[in-house]
VMD Tcl script that builds the backbone (N, CA, C; Angstrom):
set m [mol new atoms 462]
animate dup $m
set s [atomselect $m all]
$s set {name element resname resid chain x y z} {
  {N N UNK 1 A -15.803 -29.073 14.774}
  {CA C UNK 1 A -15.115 -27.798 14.745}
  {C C UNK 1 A -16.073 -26.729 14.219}
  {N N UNK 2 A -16.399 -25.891 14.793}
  {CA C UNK 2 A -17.013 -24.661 14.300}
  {C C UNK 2 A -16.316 -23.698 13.455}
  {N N UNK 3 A -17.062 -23.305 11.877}
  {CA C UNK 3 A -16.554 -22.575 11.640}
  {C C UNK 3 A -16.756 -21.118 11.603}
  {N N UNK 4 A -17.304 -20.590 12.580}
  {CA C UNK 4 A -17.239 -19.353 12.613}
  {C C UNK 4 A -16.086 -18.394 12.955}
  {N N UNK 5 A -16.384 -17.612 12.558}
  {CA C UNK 5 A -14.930 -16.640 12.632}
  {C C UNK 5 A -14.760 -15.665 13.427}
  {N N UNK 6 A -14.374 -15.074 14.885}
  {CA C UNK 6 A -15.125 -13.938 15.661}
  {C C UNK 6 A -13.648 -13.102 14.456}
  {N N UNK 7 A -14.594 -11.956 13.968}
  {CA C UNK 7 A -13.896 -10.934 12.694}
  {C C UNK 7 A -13.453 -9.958 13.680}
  {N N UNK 8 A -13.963 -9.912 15.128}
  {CA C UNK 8 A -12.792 -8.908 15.889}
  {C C UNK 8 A -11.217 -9.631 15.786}
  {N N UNK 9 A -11.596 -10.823 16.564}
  {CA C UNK 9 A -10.504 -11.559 16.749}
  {C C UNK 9 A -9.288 -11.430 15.379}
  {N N UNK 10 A -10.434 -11.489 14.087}
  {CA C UNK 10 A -9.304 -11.963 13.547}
  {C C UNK 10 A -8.793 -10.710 12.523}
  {N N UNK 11 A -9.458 -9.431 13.152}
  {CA C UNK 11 A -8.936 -7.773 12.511}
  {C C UNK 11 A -7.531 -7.377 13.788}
  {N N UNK 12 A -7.906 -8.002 14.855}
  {CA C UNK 12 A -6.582 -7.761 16.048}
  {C C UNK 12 A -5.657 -8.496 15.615}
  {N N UNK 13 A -5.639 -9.867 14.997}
  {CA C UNK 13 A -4.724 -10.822 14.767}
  {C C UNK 13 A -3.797 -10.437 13.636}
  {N N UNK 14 A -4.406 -10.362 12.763}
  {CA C UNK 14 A -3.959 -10.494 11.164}
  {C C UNK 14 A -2.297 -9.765 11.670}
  {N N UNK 15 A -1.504 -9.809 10.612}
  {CA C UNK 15 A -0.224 -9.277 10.572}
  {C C UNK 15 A -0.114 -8.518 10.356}
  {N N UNK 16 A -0.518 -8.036 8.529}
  {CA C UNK 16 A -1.163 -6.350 7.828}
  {C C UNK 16 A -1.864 -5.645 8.599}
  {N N UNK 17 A -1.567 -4.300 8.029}
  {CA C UNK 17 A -2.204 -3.537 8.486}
  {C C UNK 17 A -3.894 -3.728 7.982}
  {N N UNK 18 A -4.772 -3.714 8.535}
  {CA C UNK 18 A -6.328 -3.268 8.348}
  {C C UNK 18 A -6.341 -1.531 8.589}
  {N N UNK 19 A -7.535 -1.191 7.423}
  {CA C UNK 19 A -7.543 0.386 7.649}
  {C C UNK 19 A -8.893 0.403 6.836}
  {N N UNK 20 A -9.661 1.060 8.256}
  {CA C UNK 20 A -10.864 1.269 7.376}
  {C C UNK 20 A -11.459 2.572 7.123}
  {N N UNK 21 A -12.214 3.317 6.112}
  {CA C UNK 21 A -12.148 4.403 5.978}
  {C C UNK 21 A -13.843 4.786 6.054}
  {N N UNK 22 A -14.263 5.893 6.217}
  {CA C UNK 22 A -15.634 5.989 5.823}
  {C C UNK 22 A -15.895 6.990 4.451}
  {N N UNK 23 A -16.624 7.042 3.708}
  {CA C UNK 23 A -16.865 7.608 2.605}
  {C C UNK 23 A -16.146 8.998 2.525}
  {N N UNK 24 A -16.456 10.210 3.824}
  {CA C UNK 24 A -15.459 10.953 3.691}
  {C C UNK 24 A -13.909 10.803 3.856}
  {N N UNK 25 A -13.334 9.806 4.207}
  {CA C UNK 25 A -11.971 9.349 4.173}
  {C C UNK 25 A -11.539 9.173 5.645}
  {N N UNK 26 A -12.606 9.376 6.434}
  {CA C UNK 26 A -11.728 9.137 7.548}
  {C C UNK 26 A -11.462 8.001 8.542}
  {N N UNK 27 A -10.649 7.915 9.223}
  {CA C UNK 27 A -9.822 6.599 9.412}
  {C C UNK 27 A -11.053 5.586 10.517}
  {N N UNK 28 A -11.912 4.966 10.545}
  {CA C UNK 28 A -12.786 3.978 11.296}
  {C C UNK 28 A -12.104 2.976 11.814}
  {N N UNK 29 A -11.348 2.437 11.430}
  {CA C UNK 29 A -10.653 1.083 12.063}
  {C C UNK 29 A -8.971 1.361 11.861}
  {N N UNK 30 A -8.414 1.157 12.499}
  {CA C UNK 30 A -6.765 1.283 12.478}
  {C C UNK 30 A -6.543 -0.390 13.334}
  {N N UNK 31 A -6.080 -1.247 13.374}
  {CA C UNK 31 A -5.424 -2.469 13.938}
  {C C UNK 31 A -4.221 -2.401 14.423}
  {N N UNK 32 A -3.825 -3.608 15.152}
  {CA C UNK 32 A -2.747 -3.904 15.633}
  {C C UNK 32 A -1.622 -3.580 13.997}
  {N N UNK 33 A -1.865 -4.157 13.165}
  {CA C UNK 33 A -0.687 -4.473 12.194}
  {C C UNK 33 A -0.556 -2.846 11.791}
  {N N UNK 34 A -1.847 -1.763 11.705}
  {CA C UNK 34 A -1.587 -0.663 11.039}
  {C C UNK 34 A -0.420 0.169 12.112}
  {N N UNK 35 A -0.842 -0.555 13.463}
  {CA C UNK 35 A -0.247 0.574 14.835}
  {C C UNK 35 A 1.330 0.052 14.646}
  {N N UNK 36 A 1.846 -1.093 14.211}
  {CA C UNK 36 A 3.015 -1.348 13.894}
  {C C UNK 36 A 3.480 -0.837 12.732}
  {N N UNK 37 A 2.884 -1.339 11.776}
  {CA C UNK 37 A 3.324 -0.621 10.146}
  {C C UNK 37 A 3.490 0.453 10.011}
  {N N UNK 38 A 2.540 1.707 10.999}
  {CA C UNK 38 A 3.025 3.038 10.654}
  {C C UNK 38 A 3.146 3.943 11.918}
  {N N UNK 39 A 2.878 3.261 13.125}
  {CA C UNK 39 A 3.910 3.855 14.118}
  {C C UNK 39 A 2.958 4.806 15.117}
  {N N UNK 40 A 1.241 5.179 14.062}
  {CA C UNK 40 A 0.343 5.798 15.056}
  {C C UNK 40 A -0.519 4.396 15.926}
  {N N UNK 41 A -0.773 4.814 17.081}
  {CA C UNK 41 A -1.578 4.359 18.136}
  {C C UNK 41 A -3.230 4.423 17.282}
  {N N UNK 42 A -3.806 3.371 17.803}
  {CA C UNK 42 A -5.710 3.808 17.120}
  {C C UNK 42 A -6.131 4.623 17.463}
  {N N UNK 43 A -5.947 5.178 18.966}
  {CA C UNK 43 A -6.184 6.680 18.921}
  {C C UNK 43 A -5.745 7.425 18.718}
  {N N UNK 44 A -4.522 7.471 18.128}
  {CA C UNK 44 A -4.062 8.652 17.300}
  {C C UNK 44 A -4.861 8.976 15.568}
  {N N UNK 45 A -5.021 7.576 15.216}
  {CA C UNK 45 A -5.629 7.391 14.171}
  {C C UNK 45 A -7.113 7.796 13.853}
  {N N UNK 46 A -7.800 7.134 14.638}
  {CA C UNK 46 A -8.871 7.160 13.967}
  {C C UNK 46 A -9.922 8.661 14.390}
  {N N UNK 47 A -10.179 8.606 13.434}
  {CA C UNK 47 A -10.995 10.252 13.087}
  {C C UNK 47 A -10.507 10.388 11.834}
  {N N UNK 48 A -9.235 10.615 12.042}
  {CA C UNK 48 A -8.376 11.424 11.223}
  {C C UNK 48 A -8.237 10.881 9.363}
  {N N UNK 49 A -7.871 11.508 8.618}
  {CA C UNK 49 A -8.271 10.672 7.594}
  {C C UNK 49 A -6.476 10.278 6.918}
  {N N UNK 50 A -6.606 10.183 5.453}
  {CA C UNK 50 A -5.435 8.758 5.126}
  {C C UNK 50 A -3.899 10.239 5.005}
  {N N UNK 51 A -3.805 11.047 5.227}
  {CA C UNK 51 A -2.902 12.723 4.442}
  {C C UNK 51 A -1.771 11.797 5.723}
  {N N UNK 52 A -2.440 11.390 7.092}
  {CA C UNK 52 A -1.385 10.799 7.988}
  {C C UNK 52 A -0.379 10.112 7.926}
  {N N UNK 53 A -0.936 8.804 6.340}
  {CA C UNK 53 A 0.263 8.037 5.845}
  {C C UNK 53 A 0.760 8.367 4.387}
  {N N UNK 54 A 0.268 9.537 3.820}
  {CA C UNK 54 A 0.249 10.122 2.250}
  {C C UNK 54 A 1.573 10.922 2.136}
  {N N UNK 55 A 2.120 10.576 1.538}
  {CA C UNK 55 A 3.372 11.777 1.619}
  {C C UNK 55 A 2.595 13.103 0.824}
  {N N UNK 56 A 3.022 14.677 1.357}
  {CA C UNK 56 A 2.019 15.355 0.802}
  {C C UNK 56 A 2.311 15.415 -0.645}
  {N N UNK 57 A 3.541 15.087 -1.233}
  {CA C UNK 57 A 3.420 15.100 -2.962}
  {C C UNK 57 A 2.356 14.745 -3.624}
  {N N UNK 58 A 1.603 13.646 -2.770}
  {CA C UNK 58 A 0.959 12.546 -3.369}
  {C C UNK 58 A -0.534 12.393 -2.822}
  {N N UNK 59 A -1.100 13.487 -1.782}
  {CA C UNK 59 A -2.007 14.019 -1.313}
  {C C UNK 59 A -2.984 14.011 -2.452}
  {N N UNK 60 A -2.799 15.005 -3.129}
  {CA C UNK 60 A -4.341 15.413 -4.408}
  {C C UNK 60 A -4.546 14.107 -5.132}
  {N N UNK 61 A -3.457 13.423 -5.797}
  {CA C UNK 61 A -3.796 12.577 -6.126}
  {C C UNK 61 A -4.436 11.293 -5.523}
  {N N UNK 62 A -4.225 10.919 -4.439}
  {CA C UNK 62 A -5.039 10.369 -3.741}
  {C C UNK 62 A -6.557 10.808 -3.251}
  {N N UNK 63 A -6.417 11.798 -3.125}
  {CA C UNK 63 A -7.868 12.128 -2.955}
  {C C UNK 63 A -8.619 11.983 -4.044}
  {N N UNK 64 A -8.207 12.598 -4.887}
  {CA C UNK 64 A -8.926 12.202 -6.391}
  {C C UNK 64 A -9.117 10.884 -6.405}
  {N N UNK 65 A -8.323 9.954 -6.481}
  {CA C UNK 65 A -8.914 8.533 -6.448}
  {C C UNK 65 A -9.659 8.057 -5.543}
  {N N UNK 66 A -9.656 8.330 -4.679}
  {CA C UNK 66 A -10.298 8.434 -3.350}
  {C C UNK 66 A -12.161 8.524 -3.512}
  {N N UNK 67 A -12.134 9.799 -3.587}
  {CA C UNK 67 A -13.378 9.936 -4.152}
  {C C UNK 67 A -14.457 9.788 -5.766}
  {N N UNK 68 A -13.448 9.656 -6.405}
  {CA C UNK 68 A -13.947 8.794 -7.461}
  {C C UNK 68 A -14.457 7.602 -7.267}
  {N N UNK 69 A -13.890 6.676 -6.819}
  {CA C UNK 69 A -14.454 5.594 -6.083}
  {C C UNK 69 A -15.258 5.183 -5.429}
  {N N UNK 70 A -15.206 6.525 -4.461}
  {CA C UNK 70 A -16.857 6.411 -3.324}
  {C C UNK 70 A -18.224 7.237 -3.889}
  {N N UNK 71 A -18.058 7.774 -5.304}
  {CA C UNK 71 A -18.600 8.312 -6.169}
  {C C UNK 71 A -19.592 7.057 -6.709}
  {N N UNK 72 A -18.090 6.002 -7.825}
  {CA C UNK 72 A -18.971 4.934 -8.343}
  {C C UNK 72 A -18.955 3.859 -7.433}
  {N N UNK 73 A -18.265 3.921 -6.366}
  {CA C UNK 73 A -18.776 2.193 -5.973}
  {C C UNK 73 A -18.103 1.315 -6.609}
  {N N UNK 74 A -16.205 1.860 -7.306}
  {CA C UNK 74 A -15.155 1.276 -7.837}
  {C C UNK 74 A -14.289 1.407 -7.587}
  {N N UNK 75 A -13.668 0.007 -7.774}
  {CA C UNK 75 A -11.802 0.302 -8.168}
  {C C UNK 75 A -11.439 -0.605 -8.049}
  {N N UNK 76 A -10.280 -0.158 -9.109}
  {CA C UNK 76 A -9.455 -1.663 -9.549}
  {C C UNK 76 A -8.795 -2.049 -8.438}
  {N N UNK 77 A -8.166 -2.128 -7.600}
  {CA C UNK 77 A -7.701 -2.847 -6.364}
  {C C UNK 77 A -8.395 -3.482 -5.502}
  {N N UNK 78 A -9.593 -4.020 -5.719}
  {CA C UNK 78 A -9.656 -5.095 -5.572}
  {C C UNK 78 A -9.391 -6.035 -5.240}
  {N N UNK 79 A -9.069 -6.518 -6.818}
  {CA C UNK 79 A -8.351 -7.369 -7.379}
  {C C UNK 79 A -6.718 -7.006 -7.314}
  {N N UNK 80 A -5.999 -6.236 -8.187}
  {CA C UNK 80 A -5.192 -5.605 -8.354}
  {C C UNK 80 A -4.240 -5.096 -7.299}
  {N N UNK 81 A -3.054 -5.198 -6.954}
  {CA C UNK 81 A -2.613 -4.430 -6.126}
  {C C UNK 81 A -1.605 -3.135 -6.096}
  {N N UNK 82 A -2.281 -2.413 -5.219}
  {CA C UNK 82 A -2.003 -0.613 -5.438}
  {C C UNK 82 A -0.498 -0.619 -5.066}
  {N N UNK 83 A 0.589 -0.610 -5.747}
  {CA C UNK 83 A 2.080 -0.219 -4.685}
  {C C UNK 83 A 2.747 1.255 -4.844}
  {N N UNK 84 A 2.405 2.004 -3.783}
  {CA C UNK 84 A 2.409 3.311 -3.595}
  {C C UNK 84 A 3.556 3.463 -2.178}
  {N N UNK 85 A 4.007 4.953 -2.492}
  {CA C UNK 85 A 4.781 5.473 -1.316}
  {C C UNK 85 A 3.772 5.689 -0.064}
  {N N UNK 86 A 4.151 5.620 1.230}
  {CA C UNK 86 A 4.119 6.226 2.261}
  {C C UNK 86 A 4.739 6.968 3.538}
  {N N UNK 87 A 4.608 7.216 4.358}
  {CA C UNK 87 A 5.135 7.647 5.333}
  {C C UNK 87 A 4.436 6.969 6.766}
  {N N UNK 88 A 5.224 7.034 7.719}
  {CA C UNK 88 A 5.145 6.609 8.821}
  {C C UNK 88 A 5.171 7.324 10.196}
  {N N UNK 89 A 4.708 7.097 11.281}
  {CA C UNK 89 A 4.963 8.681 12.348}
  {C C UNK 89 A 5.759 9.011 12.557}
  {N N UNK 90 A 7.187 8.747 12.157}
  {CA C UNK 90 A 8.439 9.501 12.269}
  {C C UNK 90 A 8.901 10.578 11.167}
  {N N UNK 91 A 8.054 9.964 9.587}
  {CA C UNK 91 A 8.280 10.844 8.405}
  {C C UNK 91 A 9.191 9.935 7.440}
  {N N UNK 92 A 9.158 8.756 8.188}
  {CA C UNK 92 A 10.400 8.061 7.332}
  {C C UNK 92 A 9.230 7.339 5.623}
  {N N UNK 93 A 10.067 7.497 4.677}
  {CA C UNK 93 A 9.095 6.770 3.759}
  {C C UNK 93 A 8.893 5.639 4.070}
  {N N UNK 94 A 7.845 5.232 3.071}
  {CA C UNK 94 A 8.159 3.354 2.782}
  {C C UNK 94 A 7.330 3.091 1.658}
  {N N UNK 95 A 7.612 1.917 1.332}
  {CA C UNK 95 A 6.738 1.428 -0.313}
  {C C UNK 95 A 5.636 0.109 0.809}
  {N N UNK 96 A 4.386 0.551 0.134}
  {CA C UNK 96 A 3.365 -0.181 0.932}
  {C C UNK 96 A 2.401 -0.814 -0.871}
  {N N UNK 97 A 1.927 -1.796 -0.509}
  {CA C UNK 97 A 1.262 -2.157 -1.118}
  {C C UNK 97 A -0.194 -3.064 -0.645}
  {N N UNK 98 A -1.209 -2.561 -1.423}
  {CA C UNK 98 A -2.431 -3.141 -0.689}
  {C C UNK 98 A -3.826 -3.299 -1.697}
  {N N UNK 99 A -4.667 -4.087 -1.184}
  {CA C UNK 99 A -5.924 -3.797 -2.349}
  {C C UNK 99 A -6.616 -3.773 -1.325}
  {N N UNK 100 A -8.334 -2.693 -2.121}
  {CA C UNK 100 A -9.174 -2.022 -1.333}
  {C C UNK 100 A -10.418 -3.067 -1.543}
  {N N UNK 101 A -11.248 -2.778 -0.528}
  {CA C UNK 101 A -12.630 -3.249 -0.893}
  {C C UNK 101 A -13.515 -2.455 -0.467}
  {N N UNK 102 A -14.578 -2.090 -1.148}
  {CA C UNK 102 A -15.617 -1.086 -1.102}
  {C C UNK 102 A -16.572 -2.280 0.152}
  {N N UNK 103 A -17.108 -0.574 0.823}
  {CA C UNK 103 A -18.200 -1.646 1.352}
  {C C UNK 103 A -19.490 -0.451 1.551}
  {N N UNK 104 A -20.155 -1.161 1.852}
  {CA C UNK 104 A -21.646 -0.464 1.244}
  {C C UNK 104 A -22.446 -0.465 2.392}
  {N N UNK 105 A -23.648 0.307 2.630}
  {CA C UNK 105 A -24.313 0.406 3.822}
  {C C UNK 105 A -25.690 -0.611 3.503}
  {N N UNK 106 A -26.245 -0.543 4.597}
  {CA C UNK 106 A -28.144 -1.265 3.832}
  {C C UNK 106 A -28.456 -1.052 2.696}
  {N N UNK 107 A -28.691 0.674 2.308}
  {CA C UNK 107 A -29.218 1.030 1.302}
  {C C UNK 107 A -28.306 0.682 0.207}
  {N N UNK 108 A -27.394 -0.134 -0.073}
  {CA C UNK 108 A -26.657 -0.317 -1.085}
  {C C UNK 108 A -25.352 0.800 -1.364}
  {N N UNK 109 A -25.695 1.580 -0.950}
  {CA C UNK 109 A -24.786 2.944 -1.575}
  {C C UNK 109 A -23.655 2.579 -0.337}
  {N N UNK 110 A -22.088 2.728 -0.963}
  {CA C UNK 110 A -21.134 3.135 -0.910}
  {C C UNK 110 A -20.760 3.880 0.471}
  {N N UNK 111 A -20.610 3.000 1.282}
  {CA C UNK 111 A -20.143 4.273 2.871}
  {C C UNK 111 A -18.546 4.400 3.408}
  {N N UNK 112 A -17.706 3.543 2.634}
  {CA C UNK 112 A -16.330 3.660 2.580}
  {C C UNK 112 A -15.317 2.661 2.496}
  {N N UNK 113 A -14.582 2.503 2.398}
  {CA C UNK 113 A -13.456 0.942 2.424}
  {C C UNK 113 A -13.035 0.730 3.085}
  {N N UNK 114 A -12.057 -0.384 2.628}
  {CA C UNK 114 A -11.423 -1.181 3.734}
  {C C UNK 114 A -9.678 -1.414 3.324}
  {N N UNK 115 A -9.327 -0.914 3.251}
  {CA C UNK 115 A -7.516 -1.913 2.479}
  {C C UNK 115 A -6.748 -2.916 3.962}
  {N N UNK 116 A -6.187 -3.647 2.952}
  {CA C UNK 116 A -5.311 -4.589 3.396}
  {C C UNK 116 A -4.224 -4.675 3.253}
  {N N UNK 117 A -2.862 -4.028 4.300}
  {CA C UNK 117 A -1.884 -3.202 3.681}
  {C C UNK 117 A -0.263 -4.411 4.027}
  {N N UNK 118 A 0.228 -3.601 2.960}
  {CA C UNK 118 A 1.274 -4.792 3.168}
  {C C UNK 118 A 2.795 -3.840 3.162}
  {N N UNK 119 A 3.802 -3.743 4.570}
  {CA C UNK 119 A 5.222 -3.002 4.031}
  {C C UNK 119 A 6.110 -3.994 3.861}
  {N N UNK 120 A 6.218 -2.900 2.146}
  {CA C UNK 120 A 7.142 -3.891 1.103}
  {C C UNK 120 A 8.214 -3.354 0.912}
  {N N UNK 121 A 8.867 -1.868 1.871}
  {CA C UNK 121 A 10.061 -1.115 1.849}
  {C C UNK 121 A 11.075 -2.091 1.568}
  {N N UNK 122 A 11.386 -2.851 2.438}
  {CA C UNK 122 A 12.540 -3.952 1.929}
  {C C UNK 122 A 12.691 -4.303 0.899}
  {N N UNK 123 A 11.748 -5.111 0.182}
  {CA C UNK 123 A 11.611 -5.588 -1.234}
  {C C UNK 123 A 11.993 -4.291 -1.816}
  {N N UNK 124 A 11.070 -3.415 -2.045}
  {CA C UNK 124 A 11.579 -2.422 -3.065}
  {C C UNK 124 A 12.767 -2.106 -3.004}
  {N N UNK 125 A 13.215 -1.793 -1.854}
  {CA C UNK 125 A 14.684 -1.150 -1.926}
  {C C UNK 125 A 15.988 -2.315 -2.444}
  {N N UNK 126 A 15.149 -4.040 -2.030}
  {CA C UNK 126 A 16.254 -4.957 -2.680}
  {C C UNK 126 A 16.117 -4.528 -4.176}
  {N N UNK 127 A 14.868 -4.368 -4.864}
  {CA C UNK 127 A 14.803 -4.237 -6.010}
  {C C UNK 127 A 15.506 -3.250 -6.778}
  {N N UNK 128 A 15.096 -2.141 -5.856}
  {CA C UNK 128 A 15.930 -0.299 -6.611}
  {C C UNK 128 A 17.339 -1.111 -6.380}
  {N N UNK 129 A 17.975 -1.777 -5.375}
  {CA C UNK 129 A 19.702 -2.104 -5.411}
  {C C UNK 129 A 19.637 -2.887 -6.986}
  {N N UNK 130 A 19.128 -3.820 -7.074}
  {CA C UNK 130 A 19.584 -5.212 -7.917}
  {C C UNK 130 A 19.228 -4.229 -9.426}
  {N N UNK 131 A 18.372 -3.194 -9.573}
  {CA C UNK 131 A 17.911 -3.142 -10.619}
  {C C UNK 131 A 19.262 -1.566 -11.252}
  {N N UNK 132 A 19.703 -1.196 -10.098}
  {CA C UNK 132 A 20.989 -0.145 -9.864}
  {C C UNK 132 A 22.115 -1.066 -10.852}
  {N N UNK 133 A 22.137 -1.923 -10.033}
  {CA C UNK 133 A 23.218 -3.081 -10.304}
  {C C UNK 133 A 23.331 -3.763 -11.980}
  {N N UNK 134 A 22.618 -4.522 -11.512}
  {CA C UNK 134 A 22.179 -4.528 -13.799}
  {C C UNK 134 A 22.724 -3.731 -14.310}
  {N N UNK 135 A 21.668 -2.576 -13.925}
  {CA C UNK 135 A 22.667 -1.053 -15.074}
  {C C UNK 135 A 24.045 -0.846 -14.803}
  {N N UNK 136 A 25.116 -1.048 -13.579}
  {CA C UNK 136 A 26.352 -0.939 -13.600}
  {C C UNK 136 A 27.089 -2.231 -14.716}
  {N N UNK 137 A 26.539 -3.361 -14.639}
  {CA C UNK 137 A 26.686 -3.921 -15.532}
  {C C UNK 137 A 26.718 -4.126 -16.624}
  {N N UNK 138 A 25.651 -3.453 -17.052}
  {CA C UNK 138 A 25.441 -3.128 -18.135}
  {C C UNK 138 A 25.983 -2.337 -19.231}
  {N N UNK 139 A 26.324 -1.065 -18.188}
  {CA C UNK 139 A 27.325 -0.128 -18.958}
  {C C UNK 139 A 28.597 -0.566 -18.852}
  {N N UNK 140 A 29.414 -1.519 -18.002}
  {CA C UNK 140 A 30.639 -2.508 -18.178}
  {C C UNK 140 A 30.723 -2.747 -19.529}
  {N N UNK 141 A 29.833 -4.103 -19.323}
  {CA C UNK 141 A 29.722 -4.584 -20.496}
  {C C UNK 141 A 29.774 -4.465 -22.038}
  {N N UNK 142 A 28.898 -2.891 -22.207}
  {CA C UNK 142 A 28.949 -2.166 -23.427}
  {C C UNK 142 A 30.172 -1.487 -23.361}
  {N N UNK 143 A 30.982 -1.220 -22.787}
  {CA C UNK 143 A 32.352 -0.617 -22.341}
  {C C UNK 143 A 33.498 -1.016 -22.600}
  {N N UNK 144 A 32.932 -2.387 -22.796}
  {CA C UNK 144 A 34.420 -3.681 -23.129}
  {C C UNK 144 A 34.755 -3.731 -24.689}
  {N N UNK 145 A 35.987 -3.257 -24.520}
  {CA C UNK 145 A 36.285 -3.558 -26.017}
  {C C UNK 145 A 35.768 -4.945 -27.043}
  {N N UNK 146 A 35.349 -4.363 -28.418}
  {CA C UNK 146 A 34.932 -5.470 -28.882}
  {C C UNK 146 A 35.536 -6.889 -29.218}
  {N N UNK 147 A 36.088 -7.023 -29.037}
  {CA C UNK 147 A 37.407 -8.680 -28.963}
  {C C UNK 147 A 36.874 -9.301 -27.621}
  {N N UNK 148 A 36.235 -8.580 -26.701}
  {CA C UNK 148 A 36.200 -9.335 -25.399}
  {C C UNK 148 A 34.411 -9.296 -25.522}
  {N N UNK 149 A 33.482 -9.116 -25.749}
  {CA C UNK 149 A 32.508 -9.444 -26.284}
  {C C UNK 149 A 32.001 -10.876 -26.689}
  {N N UNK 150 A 30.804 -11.306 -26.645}
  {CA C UNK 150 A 30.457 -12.688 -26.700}
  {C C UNK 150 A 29.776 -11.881 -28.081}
  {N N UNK 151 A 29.605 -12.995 -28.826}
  {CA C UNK 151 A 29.113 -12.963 -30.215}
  {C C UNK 151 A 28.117 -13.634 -30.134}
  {N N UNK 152 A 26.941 -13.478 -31.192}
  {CA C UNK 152 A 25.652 -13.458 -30.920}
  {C C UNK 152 A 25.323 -15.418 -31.789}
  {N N UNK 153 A 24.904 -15.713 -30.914}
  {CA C UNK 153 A 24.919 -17.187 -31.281}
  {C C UNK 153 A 26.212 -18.191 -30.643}
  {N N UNK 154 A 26.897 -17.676 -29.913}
  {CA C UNK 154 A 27.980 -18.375 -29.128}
  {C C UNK 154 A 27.531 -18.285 -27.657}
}
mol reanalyze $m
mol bondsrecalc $m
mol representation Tube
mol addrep $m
């Protein structure tokens, strides 16, 4: 069995979105999973840089991190994973989560990233319900007269 990997094959395959950026931010690789996850075509995508899936609240701040990064040749996502809002080509939000990897030219220096994106809208929104929920409970609970109360050690 050979193990080589053809890395086209397996940037068309993957499920996630792939998104690759170049040092000024703009979009180099868009995939099958990104053209599903957020609804632009690769040629709608690529040139263009990330403001496409940024909700604009959240624009500056991304850029700022953005280029800090391609500054030092860092960031914690990595390792770490980033879970941030987005938008999609209709405008609809979503909660995406992903970690980046720097990648570097010959000369060593920094020519732009790569993320590996994951939509986690569902999850979050099970979460915002269940975590809604608790708190209705919660204030029940503190609500109940004290006779109907569990006592602490019972």
């Amino acid at each position: 069995m050979n193990p080589t990997v053809d890395l086209h094959q397996l940037i068309q395959a993957v499920g996630d979105a792939m998104v690759v950026c170049d040092a000024q931010g703009a979009i180099t690789l868009w995939n099958p999973g990104a053209e599903r996850m957020f609804g632009f075509s690769a040629q709608e995508a690529l040139g263009r840089n990330l403001d496409l899936i940024t909700p604009e609240r959240l624009r500056q701040r991304h850029w700022t991190g953005y280029h800090h990064s391609m500054e030092t040749g860092t960031t914690r996502y990595g390792h770490d994973v980033l879970r941030v809002p987005a938008i999609n080509k209709a405008g609809d939000a979503m909660s995406i989560a992903f970690t980046v990897a720097m990648l570097h030219g010959p000369d060593g220096k920094v020519n732009g990233c790569a993320a590996v994106i994951r939509d986690e809208t569902l999850r979050f929104q099970e979460d915002r319900a269940l975590k809604k929920r608790i708190a209705e409970l919660e204030t029940q609970l503190a609500a109940r007269p004290a006779e109907h109360k569990p006592l602490a050690g019972d």
